[in-house]
C-alpha positions as CSV (number, residue, x, y, z in Angstrom):
1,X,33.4,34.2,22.9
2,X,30.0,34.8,21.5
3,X,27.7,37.2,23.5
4,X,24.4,37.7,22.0
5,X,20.8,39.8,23.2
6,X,22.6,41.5,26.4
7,X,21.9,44.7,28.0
8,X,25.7,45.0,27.6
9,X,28.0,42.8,25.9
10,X,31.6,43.4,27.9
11,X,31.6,45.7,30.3
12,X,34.2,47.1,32.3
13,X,33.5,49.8,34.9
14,X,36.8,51.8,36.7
15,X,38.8,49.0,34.5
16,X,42.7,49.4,34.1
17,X,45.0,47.7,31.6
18,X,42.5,45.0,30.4
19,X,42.6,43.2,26.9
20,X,39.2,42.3,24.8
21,X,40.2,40.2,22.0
22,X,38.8,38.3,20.0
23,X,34.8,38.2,20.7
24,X,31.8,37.9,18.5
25,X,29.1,40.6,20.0
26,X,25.7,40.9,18.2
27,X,22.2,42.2,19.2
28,X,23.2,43.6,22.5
29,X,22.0,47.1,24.0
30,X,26.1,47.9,24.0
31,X,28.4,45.2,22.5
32,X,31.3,46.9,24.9
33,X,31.2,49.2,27.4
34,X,34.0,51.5,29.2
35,X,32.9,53.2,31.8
36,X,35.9,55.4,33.4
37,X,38.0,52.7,32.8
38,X,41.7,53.7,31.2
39,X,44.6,52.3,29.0
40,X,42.5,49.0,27.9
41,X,42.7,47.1,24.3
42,X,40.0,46.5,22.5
43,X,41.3,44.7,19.0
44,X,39.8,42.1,16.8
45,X,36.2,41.9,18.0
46,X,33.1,41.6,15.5
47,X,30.7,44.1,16.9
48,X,27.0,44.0,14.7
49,X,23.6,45.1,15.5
50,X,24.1,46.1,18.7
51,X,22.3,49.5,19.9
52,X,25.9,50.8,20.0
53,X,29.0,48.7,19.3
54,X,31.7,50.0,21.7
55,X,30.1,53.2,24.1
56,X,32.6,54.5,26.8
57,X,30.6,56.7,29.6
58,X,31.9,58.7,31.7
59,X,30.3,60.2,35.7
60,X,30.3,63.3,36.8
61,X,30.9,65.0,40.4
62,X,29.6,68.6,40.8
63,X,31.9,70.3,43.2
64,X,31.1,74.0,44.9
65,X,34.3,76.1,44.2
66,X,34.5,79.4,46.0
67,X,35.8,83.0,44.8
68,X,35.5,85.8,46.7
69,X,32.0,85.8,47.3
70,X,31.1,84.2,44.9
71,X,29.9,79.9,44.8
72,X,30.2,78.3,41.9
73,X,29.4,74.6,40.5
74,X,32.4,73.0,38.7
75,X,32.5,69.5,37.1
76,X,34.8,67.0,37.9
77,X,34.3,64.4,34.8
78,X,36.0,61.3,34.6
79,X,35.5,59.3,31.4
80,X,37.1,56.3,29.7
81,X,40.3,57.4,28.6
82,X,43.7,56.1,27.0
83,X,42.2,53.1,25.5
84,X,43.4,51.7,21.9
85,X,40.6,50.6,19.7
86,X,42.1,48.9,16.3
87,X,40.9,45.9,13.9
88,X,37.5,45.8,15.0
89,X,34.5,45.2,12.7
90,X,31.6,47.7,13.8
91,X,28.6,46.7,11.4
92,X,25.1,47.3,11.3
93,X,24.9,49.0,14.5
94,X,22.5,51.9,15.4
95,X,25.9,53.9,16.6
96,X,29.4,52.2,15.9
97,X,31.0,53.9,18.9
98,X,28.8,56.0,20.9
99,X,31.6,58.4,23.1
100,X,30.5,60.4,26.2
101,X,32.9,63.0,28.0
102,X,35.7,60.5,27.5
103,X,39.5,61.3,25.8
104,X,42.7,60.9,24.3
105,X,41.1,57.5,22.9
106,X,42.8,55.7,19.8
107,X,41.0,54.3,17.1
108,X,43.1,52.7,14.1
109,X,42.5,50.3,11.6
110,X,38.9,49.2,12.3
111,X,35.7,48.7,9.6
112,X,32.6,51.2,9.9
113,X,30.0,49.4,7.8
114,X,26.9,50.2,7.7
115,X,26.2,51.6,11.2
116,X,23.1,54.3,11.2
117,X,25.5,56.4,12.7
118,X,29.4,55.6,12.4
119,X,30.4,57.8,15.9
120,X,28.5,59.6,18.4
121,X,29.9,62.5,20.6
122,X,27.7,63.1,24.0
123,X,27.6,66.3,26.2
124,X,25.6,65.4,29.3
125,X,26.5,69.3,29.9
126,X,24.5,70.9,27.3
127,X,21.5,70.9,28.7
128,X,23.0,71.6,32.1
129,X,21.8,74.9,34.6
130,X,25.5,75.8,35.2
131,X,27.3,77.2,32.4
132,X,30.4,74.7,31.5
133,X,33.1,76.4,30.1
134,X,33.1,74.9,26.4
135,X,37.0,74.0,26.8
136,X,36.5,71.8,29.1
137,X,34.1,70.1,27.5
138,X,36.6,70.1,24.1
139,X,39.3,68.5,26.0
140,X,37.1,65.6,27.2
141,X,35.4,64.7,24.0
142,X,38.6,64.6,21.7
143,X,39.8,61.2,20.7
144,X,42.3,60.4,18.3
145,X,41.0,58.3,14.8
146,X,44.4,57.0,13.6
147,X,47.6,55.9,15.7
148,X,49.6,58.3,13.7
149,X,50.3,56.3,10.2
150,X,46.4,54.2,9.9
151,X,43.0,55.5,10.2
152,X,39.7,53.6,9.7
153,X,37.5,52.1,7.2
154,X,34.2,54.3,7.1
155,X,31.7,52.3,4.8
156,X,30.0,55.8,3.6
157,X,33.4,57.5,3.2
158,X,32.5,57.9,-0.8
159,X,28.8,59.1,-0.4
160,X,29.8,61.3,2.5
161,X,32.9,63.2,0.8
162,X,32.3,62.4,-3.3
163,X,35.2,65.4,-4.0
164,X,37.4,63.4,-2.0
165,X,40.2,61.3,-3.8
166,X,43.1,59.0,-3.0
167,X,46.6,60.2,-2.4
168,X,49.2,58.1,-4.5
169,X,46.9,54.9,-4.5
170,X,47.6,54.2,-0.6
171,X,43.8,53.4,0.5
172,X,44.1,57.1,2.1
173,X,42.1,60.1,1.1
174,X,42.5,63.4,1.1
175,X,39.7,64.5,3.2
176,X,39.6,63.2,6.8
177,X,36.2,61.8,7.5
């Protein structure tokens, strides 16, 4: 599939178990969106000059929480989570992957080339009038960026860490990006 000059590529929203394979996405606001959806694929898609080349969003629900006699204002977040990213090619993008609130994602074995920004990492929180308490906010945000034996390409790996070297000529470096 080619999808070209869309608000959003792909999108699935409170999605489970689906499989994007295979696409061409360029010049669209998102090339794929997750929104709350869990345990989907995403392999072998082309993904350049889009705004952002694979965002996952996530909602929040404020819920009042009493104790004692004091009312408080507690999130409930539910962002795209469980998903396995690998052998994509993000290029040229303003953001390769643009992540909000979501977790426990894997990303292995995919190209970032020459995205403005290779990953982005949003806290709709921060600039919230309730204080958030910042482990929640750690737990929801962290993602995984190998499946445990292959990371990622990252086009300005070099420029970003020149100290950095490879480990017994295997393609991996001794810095994580």
């Amino acid at each position: 599939n080619n999808v070209t000059g869309n608000t959003r590529g792909i999108y699935l929203d409170y999605s489970l178990e689906n499989s994007i394979h295979g696409n061409d996405l360029t010049r669209n606001i998102q090339g794929i969106t997750l929104s709350v959806s869990t345990s989907n694929s995403i392999s072998g898609n082309n993904l350049a000059a889009n705004g952002q080349g694979i965002h996952f969003s996530s909602v929040i629900f404020w819920e009042s929480m009493n104790e004692g006699d004091t009312t408080y204002d507690v999130p409930n977040i539910y962002g795209a989570s469980y998903n396995c990213i690998s052998r994509n090619n993000l290029v040229g993008n303003t953001y390769g992957v643009w992540i909000s609130l979501s977790s426990n994602n894997t990303f292995s074995s995919n190209n970032f080339i020459n995205n403005t920004h290779q990953a982005n990492f949003e806290n709709p929180l921060a600039n919230s009038f309730t204080e958030v308490n910042p482990e929640i906010i750690e737990n929801v945000s962290a993602s995984n960026w190998d499946d445990g034996t292959t990371g990622n390409y990252w086009g300005d790996y070099e420029g970003r860490y020149p100290n950095a070297s490879k480990l017994d000529g295997s393609g991996t470096w001794n810095t994580p990006y």
